[in-house]
ROTORLUM-582915 format. One record per residue (C-alpha): residue in one letter; x, z, y. Coordinates in nm, 4 decimals. Layout:
BEGIN
  type      east        up     north
     a         X         Z         Y
...
//
This chain:
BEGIN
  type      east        up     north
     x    8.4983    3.8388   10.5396
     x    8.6670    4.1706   10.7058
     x    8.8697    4.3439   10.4781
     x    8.7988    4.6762   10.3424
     x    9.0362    4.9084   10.2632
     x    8.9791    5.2049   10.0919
     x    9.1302    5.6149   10.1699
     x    9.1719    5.6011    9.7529
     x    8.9869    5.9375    9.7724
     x    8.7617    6.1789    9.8379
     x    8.8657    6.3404   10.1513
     x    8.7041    6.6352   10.3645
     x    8.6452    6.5658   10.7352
     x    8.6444    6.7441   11.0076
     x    8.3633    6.6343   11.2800
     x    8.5456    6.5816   11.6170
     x    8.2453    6.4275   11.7686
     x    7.8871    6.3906   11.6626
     x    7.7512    6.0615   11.6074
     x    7.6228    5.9290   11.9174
     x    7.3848    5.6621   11.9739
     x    7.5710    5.3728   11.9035
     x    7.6491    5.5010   11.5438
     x    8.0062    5.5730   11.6058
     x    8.2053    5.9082   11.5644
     x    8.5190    6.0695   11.5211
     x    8.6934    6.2636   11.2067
     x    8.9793    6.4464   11.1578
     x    9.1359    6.4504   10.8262
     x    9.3132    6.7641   10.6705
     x    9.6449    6.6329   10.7486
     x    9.5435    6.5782   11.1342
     x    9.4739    6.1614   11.0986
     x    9.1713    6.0922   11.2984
     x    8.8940    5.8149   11.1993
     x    8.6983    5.6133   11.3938
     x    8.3724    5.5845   11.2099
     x    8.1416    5.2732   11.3364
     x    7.9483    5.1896   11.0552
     x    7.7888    5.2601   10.7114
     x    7.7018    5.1709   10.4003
     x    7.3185    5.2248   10.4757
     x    7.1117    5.3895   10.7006
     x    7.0697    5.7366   10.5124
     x    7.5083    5.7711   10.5099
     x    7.4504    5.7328   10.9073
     x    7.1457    5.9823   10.9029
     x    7.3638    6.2505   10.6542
     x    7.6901    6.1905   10.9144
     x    7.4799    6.2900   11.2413
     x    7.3401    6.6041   11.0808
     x    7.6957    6.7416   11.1373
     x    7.8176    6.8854   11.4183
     x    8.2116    6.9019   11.5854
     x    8.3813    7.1738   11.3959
     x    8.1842    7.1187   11.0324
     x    8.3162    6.9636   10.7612
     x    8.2017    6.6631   10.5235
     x    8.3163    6.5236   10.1923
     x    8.3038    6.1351   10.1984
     x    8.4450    5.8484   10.1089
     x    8.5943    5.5848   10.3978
     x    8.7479    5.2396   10.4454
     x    8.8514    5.0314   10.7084
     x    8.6073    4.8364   10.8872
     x    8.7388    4.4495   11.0525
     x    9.0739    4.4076   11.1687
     x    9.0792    4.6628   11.4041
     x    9.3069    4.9404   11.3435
     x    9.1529    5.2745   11.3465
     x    8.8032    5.1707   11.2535
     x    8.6243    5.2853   10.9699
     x    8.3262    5.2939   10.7305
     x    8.1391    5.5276   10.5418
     x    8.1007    5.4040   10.1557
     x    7.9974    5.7494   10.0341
     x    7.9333    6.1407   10.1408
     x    7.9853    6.4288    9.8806
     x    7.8197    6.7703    9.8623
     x    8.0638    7.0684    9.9805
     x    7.9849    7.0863   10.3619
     x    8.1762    7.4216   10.4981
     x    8.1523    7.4987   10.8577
     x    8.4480    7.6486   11.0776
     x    8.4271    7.9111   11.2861
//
C-alpha cells in the first residue's frame, strides 16, 4: 500500500494550472513549494478543485500520493477561496 503522507495542515493554494482532463493539476503553496495534484479523495474534491482557475486560491488539505516525489492527493478542501488579481 503507497504511503501517504500528510502537509500536517491546512494550507492555502495557489492554482498554477486548472485541472485538466486527466485529473491532474498544479499548486503553489504560500512559501513558493509547488504540488502535483493527481488524485482525490472522491469525485466531488476533484469537481470543487476544477472550479478554480490559475491565480485563485483554495484551502485544502494534501498528502503524498505513491512513491513518487512531488505527487499529491487531495484529502480535504476548506471554505475561504480569495482570488488574486
Amino acid at each position: 500500500m503507497p504511503e501517504l503522507v500528510s502537509t500536517n495542515s491546512v494550507k492555502s493554494y495557489t492554482v498554477v494550472n486548472s485541472v485538466n482532463d486527466h485529473g491532474a493539476a498544479t499548486v503553489r503553496d504560500e512559501d513558493g513549494s509547488t504540488y502535483h495534484i493527481t488524485s482525490y479523495d472522491d469525485d466531488v474534491l476533484r469537481e470543487h478543485l476544477a472550479d478554480h482557475r490559475p491565480g485563485e486560491q483554495v484551502r485544502m488539505d494534501i498528502e503524498r500520493a505513491g512513491v513518487r516525489a512531488n505527487v499529491w492527493q487531495v484529502s480535504a478542501l476548506y471554505p475561504g477561496i480569495e482570488s488574486q488579481a
